[in-house]
C-alpha positions in Angstrom: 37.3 30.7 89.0 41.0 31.9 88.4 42.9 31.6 91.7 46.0 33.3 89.9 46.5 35.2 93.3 46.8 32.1 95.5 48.7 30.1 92.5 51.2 33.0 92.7 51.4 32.8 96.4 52.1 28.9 96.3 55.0 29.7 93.8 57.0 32.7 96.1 56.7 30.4 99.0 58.5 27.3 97.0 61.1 29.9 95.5 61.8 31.3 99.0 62.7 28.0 100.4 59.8 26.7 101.4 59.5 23.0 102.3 56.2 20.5 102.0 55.6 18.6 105.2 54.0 15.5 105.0 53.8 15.4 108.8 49.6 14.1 108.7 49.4 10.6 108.3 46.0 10.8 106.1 47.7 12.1 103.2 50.7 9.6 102.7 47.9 7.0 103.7 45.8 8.5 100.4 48.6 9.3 98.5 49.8 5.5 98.6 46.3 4.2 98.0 45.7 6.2 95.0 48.9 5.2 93.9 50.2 8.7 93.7 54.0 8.4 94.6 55.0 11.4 96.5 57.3 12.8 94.5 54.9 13.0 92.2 52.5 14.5 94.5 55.2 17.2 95.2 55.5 17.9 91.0 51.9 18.8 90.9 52.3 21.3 94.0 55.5 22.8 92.3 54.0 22.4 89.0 50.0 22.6 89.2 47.5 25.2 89.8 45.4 26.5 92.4 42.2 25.6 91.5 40.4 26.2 94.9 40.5 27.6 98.0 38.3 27.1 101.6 38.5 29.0 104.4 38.2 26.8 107.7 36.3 27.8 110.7 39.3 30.0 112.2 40.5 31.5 108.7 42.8 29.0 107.6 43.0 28.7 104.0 43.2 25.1 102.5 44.2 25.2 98.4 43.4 22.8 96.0 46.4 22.1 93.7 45.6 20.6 90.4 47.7 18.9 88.1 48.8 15.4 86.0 51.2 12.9 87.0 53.8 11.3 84.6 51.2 9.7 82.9 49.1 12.8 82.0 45.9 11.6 84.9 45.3 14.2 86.3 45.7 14.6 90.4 44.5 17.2 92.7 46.8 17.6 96.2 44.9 19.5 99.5 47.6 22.0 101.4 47.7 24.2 103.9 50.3 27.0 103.4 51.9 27.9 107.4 52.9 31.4 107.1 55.5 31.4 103.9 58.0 28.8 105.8 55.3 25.8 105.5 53.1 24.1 102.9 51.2 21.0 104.6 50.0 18.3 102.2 46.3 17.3 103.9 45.2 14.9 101.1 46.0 13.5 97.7 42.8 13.1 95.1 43.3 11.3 91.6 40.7 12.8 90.0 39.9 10.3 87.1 38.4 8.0 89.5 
């Protein structure tokens, strides 16, 4: 499914100024034991695609960013965008594992 729309979304929010909060504890906990650095984490947001989205119970959306790390494996990271200020990292997923 092409989440072009979404991808775009993720891509104004950056250029406006928009900063990623690391503020759960469960995704720098999975980040570090996937061995996903966080700056690399934050290349595949800036860099990746949407690749999914859910809607939670109360219309949140959560997007699936998709993307490869230095060494070309590729990595998914979980956010939540928060109005066009915010984009909350909820998980970090290497997905060769």
């Amino acid at each position: 499914m092409n989440r072009r729309r979404e991808t775009d979304q993720l891509r104004a929010m950056l250029a406006g100024g928009a900063r990623i909060s690391w503020e759960i504890p469960h995704a720098r906990r999975q980040a570090a034991e996937r061995d996903v650095p966080i700056f690399e984490a934050e290349r595949v947001i800036r860099a990746g695609a949407v690749t999914s989205v859910e809607t939670e119970i109360g219309g949140q959306d959560r997007w699936r960013v998709s993307g490869r790390d230095a060494d070309g494996r590729p990595v998914d990271v979980v956010v939540k965008p928060i109005e066009d200020h915010t984009i909350r990292v909820v998980t970090v997923i290497r997905t060769d594992e």
